[in-house]
C-alpha positions in Angstrom: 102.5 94.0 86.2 102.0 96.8 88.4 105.1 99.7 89.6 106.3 97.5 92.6 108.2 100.3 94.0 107.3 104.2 92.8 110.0 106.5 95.4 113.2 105.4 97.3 113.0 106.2 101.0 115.4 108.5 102.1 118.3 106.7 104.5 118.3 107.4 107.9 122.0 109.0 108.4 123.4 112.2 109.4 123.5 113.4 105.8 122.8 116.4 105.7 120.6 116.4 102.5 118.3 114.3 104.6 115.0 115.7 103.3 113.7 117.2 106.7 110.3 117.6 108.9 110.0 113.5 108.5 108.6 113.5 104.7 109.2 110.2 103.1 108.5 110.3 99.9 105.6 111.9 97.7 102.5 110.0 96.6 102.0 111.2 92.6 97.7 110.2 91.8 97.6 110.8 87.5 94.5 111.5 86.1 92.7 109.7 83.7 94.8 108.9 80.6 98.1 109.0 82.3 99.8 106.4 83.8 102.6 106.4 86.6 105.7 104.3 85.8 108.2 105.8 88.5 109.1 108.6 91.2 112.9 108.1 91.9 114.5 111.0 94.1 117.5 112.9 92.6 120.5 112.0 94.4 120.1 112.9 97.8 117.8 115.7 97.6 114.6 117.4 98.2 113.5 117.2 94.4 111.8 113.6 92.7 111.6 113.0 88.9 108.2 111.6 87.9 108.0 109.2 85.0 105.2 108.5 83.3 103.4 107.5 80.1 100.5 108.9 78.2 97.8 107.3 76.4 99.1 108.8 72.9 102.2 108.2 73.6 102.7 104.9 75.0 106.1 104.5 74.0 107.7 107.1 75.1 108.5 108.3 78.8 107.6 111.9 80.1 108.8 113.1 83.1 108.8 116.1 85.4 110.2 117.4 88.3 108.6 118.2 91.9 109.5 118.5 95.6 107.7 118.9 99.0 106.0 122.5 98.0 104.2 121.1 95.3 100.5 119.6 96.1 99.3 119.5 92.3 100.4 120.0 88.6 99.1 120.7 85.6 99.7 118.5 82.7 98.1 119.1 79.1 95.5 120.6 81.0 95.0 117.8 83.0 95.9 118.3 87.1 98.1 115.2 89.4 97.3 115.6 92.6 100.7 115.2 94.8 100.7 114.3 98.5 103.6 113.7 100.6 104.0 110.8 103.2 106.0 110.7 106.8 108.5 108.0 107.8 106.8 107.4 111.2 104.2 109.2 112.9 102.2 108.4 116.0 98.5 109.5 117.0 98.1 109.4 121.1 96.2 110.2 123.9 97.0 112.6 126.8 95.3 112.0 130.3 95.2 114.0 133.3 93.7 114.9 136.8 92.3 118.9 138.0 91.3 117.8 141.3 88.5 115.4 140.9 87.9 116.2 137.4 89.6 113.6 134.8 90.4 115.5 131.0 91.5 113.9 128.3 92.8 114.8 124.7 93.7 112.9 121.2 95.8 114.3 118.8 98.9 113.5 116.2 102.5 114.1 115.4 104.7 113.3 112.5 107.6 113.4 114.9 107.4 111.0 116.9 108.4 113.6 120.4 107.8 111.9 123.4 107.9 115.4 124.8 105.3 116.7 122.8 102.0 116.9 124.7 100.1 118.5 121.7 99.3 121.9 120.3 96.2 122.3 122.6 95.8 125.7 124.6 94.3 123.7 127.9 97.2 121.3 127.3 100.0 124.3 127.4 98.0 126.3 130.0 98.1 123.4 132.6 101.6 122.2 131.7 102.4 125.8 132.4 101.2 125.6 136.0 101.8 122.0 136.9 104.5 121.0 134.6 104.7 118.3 132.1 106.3 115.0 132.8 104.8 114.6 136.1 101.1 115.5 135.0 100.0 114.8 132.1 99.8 110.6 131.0 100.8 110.1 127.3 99.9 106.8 125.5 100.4 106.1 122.0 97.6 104.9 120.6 99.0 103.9 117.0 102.5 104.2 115.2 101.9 104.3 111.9 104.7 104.3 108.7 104.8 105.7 105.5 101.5 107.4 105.5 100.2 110.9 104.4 98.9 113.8 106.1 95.1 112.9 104.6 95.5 109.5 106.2 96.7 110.5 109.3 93.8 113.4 109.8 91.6 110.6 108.7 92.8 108.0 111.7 93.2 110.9 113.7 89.3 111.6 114.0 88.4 108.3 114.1 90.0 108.2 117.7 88.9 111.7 118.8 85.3 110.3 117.7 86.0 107.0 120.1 87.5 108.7 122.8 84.4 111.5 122.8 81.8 108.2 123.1 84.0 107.3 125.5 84.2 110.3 127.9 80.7 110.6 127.3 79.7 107.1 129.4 82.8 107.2 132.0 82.4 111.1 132.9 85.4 112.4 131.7 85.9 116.0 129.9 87.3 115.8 126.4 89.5 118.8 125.4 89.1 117.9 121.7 87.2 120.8 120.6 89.8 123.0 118.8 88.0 126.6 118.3 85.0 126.4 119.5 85.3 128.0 122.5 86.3 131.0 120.6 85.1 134.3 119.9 84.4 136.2 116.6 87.6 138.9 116.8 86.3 141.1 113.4 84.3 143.2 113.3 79.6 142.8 112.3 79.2 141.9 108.8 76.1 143.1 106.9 75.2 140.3 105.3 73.4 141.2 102.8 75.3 144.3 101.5 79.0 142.1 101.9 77.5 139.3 100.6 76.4 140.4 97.3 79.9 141.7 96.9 81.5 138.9 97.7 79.5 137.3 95.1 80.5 140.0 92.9 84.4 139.7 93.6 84.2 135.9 93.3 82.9 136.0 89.9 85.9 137.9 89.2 87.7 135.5 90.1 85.7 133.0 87.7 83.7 131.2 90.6 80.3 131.4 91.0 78.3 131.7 94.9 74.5 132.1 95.7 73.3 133.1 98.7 71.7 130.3 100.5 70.3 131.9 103.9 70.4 135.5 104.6 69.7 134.6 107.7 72.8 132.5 108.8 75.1 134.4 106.2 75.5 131.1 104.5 77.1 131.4 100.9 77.4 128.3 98.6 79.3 127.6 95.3 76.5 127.4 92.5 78.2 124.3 90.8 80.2 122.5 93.6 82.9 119.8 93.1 81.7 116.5 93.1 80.4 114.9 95.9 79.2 118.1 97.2 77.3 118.6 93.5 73.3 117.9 93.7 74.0 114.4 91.4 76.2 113.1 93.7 73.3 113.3 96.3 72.4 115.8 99.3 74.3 116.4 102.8 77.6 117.7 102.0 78.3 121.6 101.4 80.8 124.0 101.0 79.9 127.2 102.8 79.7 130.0 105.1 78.3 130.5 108.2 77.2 132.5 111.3 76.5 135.7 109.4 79.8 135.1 107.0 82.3 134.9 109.7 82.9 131.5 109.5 84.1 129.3 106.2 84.5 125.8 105.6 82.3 122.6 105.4 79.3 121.2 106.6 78.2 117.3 106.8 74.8 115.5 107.3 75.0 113.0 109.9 75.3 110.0 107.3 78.0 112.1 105.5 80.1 112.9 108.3 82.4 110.1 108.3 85.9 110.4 109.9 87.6 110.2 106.3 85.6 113.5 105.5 85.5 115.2 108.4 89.3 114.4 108.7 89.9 115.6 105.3 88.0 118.6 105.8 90.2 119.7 108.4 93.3 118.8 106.5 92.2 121.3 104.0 91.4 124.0 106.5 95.3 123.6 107.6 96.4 123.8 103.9 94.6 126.9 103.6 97.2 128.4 106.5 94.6 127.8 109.7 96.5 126.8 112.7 94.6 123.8 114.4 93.1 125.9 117.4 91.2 127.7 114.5 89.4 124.6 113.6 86.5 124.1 115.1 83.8 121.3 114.7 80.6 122.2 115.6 76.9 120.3 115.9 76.2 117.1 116.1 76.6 113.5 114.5 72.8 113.1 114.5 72.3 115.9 112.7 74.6 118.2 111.0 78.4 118.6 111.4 80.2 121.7 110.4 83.7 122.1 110.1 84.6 125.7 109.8 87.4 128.5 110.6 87.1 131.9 111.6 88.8 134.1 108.9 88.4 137.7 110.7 87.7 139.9 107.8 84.8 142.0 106.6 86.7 142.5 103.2 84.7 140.9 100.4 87.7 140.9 98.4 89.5 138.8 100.7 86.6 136.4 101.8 86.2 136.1 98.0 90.0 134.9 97.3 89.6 132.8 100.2 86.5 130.8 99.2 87.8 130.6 95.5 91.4 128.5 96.9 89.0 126.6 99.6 87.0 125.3 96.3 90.1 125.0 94.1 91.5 122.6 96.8 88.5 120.6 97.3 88.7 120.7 93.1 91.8 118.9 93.8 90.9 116.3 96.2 87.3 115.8 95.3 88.0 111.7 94.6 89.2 111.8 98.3 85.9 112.5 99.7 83.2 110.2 100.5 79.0 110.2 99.9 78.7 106.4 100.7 77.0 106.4 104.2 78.8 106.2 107.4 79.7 102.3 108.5 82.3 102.7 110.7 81.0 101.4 113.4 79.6 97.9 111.7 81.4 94.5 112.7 81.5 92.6 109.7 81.8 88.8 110.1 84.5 86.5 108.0 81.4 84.5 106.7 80.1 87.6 105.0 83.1 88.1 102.8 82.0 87.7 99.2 85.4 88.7 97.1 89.3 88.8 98.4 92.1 89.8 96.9 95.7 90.7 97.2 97.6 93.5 95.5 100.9 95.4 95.2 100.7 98.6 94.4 104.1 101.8 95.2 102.0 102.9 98.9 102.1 99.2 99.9 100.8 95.8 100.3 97.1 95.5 100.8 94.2 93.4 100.6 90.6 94.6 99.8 87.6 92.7 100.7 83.7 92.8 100.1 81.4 92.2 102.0 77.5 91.2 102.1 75.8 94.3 101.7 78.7 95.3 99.3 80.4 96.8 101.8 84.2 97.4 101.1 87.5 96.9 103.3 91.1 97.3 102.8 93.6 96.5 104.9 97.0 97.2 104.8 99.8 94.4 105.0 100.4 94.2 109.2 98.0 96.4 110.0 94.6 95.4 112.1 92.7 98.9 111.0 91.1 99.3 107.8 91.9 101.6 105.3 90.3 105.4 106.1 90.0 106.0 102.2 89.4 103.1 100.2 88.2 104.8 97.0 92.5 106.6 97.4 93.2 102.7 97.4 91.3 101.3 94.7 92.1 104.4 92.5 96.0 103.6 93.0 95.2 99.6 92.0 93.3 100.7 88.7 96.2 102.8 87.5 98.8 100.6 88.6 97.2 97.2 87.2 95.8 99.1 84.6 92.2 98.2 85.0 90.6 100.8 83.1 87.8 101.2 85.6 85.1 103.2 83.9 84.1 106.6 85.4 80.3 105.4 86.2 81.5 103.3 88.7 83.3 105.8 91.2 80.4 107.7 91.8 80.6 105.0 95.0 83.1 103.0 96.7 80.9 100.2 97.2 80.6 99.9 93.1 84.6 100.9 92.4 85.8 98.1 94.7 83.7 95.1 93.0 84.8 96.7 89.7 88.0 96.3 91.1 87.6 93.1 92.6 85.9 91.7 89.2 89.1 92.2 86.9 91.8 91.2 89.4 89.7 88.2 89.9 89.6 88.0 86.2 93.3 88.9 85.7 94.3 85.9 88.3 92.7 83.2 86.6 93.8 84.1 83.2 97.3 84.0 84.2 
């Protein structure tokens, strides 16, 4: 039987060992091999003891310590990826008038302020001249529980995306486009001089870059983490661009998902980019880049930075998506093929598929699907100890039947 319950939420009380900035409790993802039994905080404090087995050892119980700093760790050379959730959090929309002009502007909080009207400079510059309360129209758009910062990005584009479509056809200005309106601070780079030392300094480091276009200044890892790898297929990168000032990612139209581009940015903030840095740029018919200004011409320091951007995309490579975008397909109950019901320490859920082999999940008492099934049916593997061979998350579509298959199976043995 699968871990029913992995963490114990922190009480809501005036302790004052209440673990702070809304973090719930950490979701622990093992690697292949190892399998999760439980994450119990210690006493009331910021620090969780993970418990956990190992496939040589599968009598005796390992654990290890972590709290809120830690994203990953390294275990007989093998890394756990370590995400923390919120209690609440909200994603909501911001309206408001200039005259004749109408604006509008998605965005998220793990706090849950009704005051808050968002981190956007238009926001603060016109609640600076008209006030607050009496100009700007907030309406929350989704409250959401127990969920991570990945998720939340995730939902959070998936709006932005909407609301864009939506300002589009009823004439109304979105303010959703983070950094774009700004303007390269540092100083020229000579491409191809800096570049080759960048190159230089990242082999140093032990990562290898080509240069892709001297033209744009566009840089590349040689051998990319999967799905941006050549055998996972073509349209997603990890690069520079406009003449190396810019870093980040950049997705072909059926590859820009909202779980990707979402994530992408989540990464961005990890790497210490405020939000306003972020910019999205292009379009969904073609390609989408989602990149930050870094403001240096130092190769060293462009070189450390693209060695952590791919060491963090190392660690959440299984998080990212190449199955093409669907997000907008309707699919009919008559098309369901496979349903099943599972348990697993994030929650209650039940995964469908569909005709076409497309996959849902949906969590208990929620309407919206999953943003990341493959997170999902990772989580259910481990947990029901499915043993899910590796061939079969090179897509989503062929993970969740695999899935689907042995619950199926498991059910109607027992």
């Amino acid at each position: 039987m699968p871990s029913k319950i992995v963490g114990i939420k922190t009480k809501k009380n005036d302790s004052k060992n209440l673990i702070p900035d809304n973090f719930s409790r950490p979701i622990v993802s093992p690697p292949i091999g190892f399998k999760l039994i439980a994450v119990n905080q210690i006493g009331n404090g910021k620090h969780w003891k993970v418990t956990y087995l190992t496939a040589d050892s599968r009598a005796i119980n390992r654990t290890f310590k972590i709290n809120k700093k830690i994203r990953e760790r390294l275990i007989d050379n093998c890394k756990w990826l370590i995400d923390w959730s919120y209690e609440t959090a909200q994603i909501y929309e911001i309206t408001f008038k200039v005259g004749i002009k109408k604006y509008i502007y998605v965005g998220l909080d793990v706090k849950c302020d009704p005051d808050y009207y968002g981190s956007s400079l238009v926001i603060h510059h016109y609640g600076e001249v008209y006030g607050r309360k009496d100009f700007f129209v907030k309406r929350i758009l989704e409250s959401l529980e127990n969920i991570t910062m990945t998720e939340l990005c995730s939902i959070e584009q998936k709006y932005i995306r909407e609301s864009k479509e939506r300002s589009v056809r009823d004439g109304v200005h979105s303010i959703n486009y983070t950094g774009a309106n700004r303007r390269d601070s540092g100083p020229q780079i000579d491409v191809p001089k800096v570049g080759g030392q960048i190159i230089t300094e990242a082999k140093r480091l032990g990562l290898d870059l080509r240069i892709a276009s001297l033209k744009h200044g566009c840089i590349k890892p040689t051998l990319p983490p999967p799905p941006f790898d050549k055998a996972s297929g073509s349209g997603m990168h990890i690069e520079t661009s406009h003449g190396l000032s810019r870093i980040g990612f950049s997705f072909l139209r059926h590859r820009g998902s909202d779980n990707n581009i979402g994530l992408a940015k989540n990464i961005l903030k990890n790497l210490e980019f405020d939000e306003d840095s972020i910019e999205i740029l292009g379009s969904p018919s073609d390609y989408q880049l989602v990149m930050v200004m870094h403001n240096s011409s130092d190769p060293a320091v462009i070189a450390n930075l693209y060695k952590r951007l791919v060491d963090m995309v190392w660690g959440q490579s299984q998080l990212f998506s190449n199955e093409p975008m669907d997000h907008n397909k309707t699919l009919p109950i008559k098309d369901i093929l496979q349903e099943c019901n599972v348990t697993i320490s994030i929650g209650n859920f039940t995964i469908k598929r569909y005709k076409g082999n497309y996959i849902r999940i949906y969590r208990e008492g929620s309407k919206s699907k999953e943003s990341n099934s493959k997170e999902v049916l990772r989580a259910v593997d481990n947990e029901y100890s499915l043993e899910i061979e590796d061939k079969a998350w090179t897509q989503t579509q062929r993970a969740g039947k695999a899935v689907l298959d042995k619950l199926i199976k498991m059910k109607l043995e027992n």
